[in-house]
C-alpha positions as a printed NumPy array, in Angstrom:
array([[-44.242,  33.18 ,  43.002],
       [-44.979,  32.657,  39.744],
       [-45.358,  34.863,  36.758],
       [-48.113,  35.057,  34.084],
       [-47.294,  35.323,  30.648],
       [-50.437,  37.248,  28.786],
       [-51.263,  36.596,  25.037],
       [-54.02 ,  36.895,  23.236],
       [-56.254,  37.483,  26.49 ],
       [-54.896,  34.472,  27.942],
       [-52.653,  33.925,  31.081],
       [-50.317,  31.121,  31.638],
       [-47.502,  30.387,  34.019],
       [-44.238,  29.092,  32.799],
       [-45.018,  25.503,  34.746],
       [-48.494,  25.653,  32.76 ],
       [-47.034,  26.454,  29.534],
       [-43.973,  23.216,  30.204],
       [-46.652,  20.937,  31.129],
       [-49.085,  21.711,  28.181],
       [-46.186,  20.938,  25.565],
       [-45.07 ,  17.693,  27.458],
       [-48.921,  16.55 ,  26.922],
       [-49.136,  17.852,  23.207],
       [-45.044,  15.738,  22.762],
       [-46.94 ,  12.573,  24.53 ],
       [-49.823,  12.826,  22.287],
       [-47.765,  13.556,  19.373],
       [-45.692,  10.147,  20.08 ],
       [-49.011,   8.024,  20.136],
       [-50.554,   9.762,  16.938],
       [-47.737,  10.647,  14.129],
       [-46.705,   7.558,  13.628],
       [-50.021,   6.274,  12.663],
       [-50.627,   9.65 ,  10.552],
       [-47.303,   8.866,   8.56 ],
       [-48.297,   4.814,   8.215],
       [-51.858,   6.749,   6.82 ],
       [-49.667,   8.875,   4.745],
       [-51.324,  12.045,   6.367],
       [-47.368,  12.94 ,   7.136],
       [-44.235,  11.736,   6.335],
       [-41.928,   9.85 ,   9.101],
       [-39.842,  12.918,   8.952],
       [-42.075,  15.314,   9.157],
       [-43.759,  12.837,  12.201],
       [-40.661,  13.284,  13.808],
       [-39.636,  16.977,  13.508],
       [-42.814,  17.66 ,  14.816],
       [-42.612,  14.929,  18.468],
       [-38.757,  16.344,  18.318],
       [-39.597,  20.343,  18.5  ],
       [-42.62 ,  19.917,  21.017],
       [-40.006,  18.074,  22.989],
       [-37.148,  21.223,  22.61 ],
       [-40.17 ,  23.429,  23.34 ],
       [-41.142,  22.003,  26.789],
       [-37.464,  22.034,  27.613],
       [-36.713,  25.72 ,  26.925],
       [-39.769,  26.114,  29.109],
       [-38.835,  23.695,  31.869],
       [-35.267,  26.045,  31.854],
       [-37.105,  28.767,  32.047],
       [-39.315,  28.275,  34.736],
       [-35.897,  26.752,  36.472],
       [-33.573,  29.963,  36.23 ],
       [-36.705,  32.314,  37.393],
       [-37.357,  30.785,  40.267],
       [-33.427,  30.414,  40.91 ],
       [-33.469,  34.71 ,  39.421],
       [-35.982,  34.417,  42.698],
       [-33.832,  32.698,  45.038],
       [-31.161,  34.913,  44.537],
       [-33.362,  38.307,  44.448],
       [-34.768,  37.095,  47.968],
       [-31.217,  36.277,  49.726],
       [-29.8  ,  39.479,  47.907],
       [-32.591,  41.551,  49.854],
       [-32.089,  39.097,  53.273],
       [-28.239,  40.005,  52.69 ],
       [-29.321,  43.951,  52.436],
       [-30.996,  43.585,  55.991],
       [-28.636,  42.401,  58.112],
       [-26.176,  45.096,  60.238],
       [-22.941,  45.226,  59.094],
       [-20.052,  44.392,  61.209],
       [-17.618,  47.179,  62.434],
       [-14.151,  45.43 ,  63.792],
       [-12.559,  49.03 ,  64.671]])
């Protein structure tokens, strides 16, 4: 199941959100450089930038990994619940 994350109007899933900043890191890769040979940027700057979108679609990717494990668990928690409990008297 996956959860929607509202702002400003607009609803995204965690998975969305992960794969939106691993296109804007690949694009970033294939343009800074050439902005910082233009001198639009520095190579620094160029490279803080690829570097955070990368950290960004990480956090996300961890995210979306330890809800859906928060999921797991809930689900086997509740199976657990369910089942009769043994009396060995």
């Amino acid at each position: 199941m996956s959860e929607y994350y509202t702002t400003q109007g607009c609803q995204k899933t965690l998975e969305q959100m992960t794969k939106a900043c691993r296109r804007e890191a690949f694009m970033r890769k294939r343009v800074y450089p050439k902005w910082a040979e233009a001198g639009k940027i520095t190579a620094e700057q160029a490279q803080h930038e690829i570097e955070c979108m990368e950290s960004a679609a990480i956090v996300l990717q961890r995210l979306h990994e330890l809800r859906e494990a928060s999921e797991e668990m809930k689900r086997l928690s509740e199976e657990k619940r369910k089942q009769p409990e043994l009396n060995y008297e």
